[in-house]
N, C-alpha and C positions, 0 to 999 in steps of 0.2 A: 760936362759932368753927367751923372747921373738925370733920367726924365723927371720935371716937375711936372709939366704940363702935361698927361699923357694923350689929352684929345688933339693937342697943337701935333702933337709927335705922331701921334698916328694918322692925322689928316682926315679926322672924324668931327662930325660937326655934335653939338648934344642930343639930338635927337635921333643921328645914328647910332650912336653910344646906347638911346633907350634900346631902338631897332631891333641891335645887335644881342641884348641884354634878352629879349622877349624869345628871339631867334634860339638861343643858347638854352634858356629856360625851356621850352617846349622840345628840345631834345632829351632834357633832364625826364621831363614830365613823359613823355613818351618809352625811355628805358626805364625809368622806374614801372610805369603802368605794364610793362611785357616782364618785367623778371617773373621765376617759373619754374617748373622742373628739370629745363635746359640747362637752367643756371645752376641750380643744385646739383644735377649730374656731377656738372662739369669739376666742381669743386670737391667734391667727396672722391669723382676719380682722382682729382690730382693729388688727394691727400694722400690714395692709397698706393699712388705712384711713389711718392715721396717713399713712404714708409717701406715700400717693399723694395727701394732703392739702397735704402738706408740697411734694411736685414742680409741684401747681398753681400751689400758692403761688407758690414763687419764679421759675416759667416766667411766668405772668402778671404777676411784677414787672419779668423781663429782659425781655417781648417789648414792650411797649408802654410811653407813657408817659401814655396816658388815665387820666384820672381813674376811668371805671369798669373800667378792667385793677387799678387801684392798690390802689381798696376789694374788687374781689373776691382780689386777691394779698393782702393785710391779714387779710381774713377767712378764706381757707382756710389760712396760715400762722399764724396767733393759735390757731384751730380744733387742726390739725395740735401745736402746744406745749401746748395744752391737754391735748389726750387720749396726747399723749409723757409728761406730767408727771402727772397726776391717775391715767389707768388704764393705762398700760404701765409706765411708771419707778417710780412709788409704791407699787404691788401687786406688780410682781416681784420688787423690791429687798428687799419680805417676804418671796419665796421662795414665793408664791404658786403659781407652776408649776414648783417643783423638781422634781414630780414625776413632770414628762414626759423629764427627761433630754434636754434640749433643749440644748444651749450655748450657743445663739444667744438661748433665754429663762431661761436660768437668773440667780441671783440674785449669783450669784460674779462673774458676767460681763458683766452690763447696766451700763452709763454713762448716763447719762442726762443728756437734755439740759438742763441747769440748771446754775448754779454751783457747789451744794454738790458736792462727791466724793462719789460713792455709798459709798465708803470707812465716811466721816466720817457720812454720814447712817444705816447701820447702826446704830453706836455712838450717837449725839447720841434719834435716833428710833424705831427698832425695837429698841434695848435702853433704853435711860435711859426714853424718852418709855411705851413702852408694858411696862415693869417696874413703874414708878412713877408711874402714873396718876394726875393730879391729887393725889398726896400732898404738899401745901406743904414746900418745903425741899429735898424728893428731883429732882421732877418740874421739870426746868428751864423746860419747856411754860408750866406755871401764870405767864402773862405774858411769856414769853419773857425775862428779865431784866432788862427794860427799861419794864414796865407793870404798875401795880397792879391784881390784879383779883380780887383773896379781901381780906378784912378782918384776915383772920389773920397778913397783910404791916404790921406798923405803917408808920405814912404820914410819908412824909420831903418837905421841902420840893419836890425835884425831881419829883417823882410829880406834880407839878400840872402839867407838860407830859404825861399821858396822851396825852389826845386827838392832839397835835401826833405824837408817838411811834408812835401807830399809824395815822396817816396818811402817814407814812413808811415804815413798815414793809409797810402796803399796798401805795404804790406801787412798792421796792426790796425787793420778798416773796424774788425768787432769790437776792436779798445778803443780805437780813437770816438766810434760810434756812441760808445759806453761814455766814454769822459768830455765828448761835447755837452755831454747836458750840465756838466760842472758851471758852463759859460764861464771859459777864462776871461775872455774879454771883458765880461763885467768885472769880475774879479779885480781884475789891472785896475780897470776905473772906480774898483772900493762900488760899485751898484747891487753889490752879490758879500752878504758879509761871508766870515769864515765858519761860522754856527749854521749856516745854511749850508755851505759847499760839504763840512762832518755829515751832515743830516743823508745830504745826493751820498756821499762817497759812502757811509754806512749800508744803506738800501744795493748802491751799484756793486760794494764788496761783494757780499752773500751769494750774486748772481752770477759775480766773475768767479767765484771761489766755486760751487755748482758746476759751470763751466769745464773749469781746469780741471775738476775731480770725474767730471763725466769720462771727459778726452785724454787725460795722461795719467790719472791713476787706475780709476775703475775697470775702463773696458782695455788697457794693457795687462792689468789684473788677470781678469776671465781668460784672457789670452794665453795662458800658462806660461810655455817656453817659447810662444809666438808674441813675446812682451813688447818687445824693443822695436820685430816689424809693426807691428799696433800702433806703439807709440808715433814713430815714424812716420806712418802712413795717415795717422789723425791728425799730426802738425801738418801736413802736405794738402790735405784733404780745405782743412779749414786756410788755408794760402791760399790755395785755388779759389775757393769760396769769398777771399779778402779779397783780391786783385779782380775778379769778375763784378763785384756788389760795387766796389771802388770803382770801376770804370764805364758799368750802368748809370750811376748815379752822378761820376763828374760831364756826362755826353750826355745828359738832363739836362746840366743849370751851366755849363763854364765855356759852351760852343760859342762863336761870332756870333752873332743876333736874340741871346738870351739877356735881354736887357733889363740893367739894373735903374731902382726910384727912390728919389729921397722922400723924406717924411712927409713933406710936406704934399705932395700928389697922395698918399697913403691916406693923412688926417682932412680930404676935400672928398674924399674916395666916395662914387657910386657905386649901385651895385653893379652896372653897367663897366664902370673902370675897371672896377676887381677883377671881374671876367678878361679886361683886355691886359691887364697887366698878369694875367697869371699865361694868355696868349703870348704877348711879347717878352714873358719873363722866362720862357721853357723852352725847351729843343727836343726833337726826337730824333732817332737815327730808325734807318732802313732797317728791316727785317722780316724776317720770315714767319711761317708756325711756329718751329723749332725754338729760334732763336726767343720770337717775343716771351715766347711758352717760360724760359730759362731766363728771362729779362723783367717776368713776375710782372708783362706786358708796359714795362715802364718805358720799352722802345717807343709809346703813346706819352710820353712825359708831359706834352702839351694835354689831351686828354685829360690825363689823371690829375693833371692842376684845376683844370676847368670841374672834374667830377668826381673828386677824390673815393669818395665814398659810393659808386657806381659800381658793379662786378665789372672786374678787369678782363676778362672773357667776354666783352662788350664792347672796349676801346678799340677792336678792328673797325667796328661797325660804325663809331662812334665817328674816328677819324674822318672816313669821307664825308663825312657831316660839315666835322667841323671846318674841313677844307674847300667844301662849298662855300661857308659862311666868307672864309677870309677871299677866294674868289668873288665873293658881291663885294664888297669893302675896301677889293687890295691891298690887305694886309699878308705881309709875311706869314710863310708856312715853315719854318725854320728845321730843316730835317738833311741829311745824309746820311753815308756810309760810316760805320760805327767807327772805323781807323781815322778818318776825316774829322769828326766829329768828336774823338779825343787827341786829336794834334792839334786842334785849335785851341781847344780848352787847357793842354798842357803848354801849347806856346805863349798864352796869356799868362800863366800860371811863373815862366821861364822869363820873360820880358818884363814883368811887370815888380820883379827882384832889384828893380833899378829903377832909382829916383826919374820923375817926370823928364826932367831937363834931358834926360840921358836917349828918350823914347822920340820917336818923328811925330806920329800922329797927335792931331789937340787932344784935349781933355773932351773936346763935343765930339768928335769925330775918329775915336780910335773903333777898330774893329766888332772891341771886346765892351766899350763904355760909348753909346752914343748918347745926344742930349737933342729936344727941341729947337737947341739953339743952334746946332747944322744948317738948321732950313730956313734961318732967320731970312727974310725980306722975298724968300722965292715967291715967286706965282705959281700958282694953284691949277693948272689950267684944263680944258677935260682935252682927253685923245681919243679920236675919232668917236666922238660924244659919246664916251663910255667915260666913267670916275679915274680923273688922278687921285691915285692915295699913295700911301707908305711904301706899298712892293714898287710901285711905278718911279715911287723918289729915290729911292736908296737905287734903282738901278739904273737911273740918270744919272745920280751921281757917282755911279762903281765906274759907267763909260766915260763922264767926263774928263 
């Protein structure tokens, strides 16, 4: 099932665990001591990318009604929501650039354009999501409430619409985003009264309501007899924008080796653990400038768990850092090809629609849910007196 032990499991003794912890800190301590007007450039350009992404867009949707005015207004307005949602809204709302004393980029103060409240996304994502990193039961993320995807979840009838589930949640990602902070899941279990969930759905209305009135009344409004391409082109725009965020974010946390913890590894938790469970608990995929640029650099998924609050215009740097650290340690560096890395995540997602009994691999040793208890009685041994660790076990046991 899920790790308790995550020092047994990583093949770390305590005082690598400090090691590792002091390692991790002094790279914190080192980007924070260099942020600068590199980093402020960098942010102020991308804002003014966005935005002048976003005026093409919707100029090239009012002035014409050609087909290629329509797909270039489509494209630089989907483009424009993307990099609003992925690397302006999502990074700042971490407080990424608190540090410039900006009020126009600070974290208090950004809205963003989506339907959740930046409010509510605080709470639901920057504290719940990255407190409780993949810890089953804590961590509302682990499936969003509505998707089985650890084994440590027993399998109840309705779980056999997975698939259908997160094909919905792909296409409606800025609602479903919106209405996770509801936390059905407590809900179900009566932990979340209904005077609470009125309170969320009151605040989340206003926002969705905002929303709707931006994208399908207002600016097909302005549009005069160019209403309908408008409209069209807004709902296209914002899909584009849903199915991109939705499969950034499932090639984060849902690939083979983003492993999931029970409470009880959470509630023994050093600060040292924290750090390796937010390592073992994350994925990144390959990419480029372009791509990370448009991925609001969450292609560093491992990074941004380890320094959520670091400028993301930093996680290129950061990465070979931190893949030095897991070469001392031999700890996994959990990463590929972006299509690789949501076929795993979606074949978990697909397989795991079916009760245990129904699947090959244990409950210790599937893919998608490893446990400590894998490695129960192995020896520990060194190879060619360099450290057996974790990378070196799990690739013993891929050959054997």
């Amino acid at each position: 099932m899920a790790i308790t032990d995550i020092k047994a499991y990583a093949h770390l003794t305590p005082q690598d665990v400090e090691n590792l912890a002091a390692e991790l800190d002094a790279i914190r301590a080192e980007v924070e001591e260099s942020r600068g007007e590199r980093d402020a450039r960098y942010i102020r350009r991308a804002i003014q990318l966005q935005r002048g992404l976003a005026a093409f867009g919707r100029l090239a949707l009012f002035a014409s009604s050609s087909r290629m005015a329509r797909l270039a207004g489509i494209a630089s307005l989907a483009s424009a929501k993307i990099i609003e949602n992925m690397e302006l809204g999502h990074n700042i709302i971490h407080g990424q650039w608190d540090w410039m004393n900006d009020p126009e980029i600070h974290s208090t103060e950004w809205e963003w354009d989506t339907a959740c409240p930046s409010s509510q996304w605080k709470h639901s994502h920057n504290f719940v999501h990255h407190k409780y990193t993949n810890v089953v039961g804590l961590d509302a993320d682990v499936g969003y409430g509505i998707m089985r995807v650890t084994r440590d979840e027993p399998w109840a009838p309705w779980m056999i619409g997975n698939p259908i589930y997160n094909l919905l949640l792909g296409t409606l990602f800025q609602w479903g985003v919106a209405l996770h902070h509801v936390e059905t899941a407590k809900v179900r279990k009566k932990e979340k009264s209904l005077a609470e969930v009125r309170k969320d759905l009151r605040i989340m209305g206003k926002k969705m309501g905002r929303q709707i009135g931006k994208d399908y009344i207002v600016f097909p409004a302005l549009a005069g007899t160019n209403w309908k391409h408008t409209l069209t082109a807004n709902a296209i725009a914002n899909l584009i924008r849903n199915y991109w965020a939705y499969m950034v974010i499932f090639c984060g946390h849902f690939p083979d080796g983003a492993e999931k913890f029970t409470r009880e590894s959470y509630e023994q938790e050093t600060r040292g653990e924290w750090y390796l469970r937010q390592m073992l608990g994350s994925a990144n995929f390959n990419a480029g400038p372009v791509m990370a640029f448009m991925s609001g650099n969450l292609c560093y998924q491992i990074e941004h768990h380890l320094f959520p609050d670091l400028p993301s215009n930093r996680y290129a740097e950061i990465s070979v850092r931190v893949r030095a650290v897991c070469d001392k340690y031999d700890l996994p560096y959990t990463t590929g090809p972006l299509l690789r890395q949501y076929w795993q995540s979606f074949w978990t997602i697909l397989k795991l629609a079916l009760p245990n009994g129904w699947l090959r691999s244990t409950s210790d040793d599937a893919p998608e849910t490893h446990s400590e208890k894998k490695f129960r009685g192995e020896q520990m041994p060194q190879v060619n007196g360099r450290r057996y660790g974790l990378r070196t076990a799990l690739k013993s046991r891929a050959a054997a």
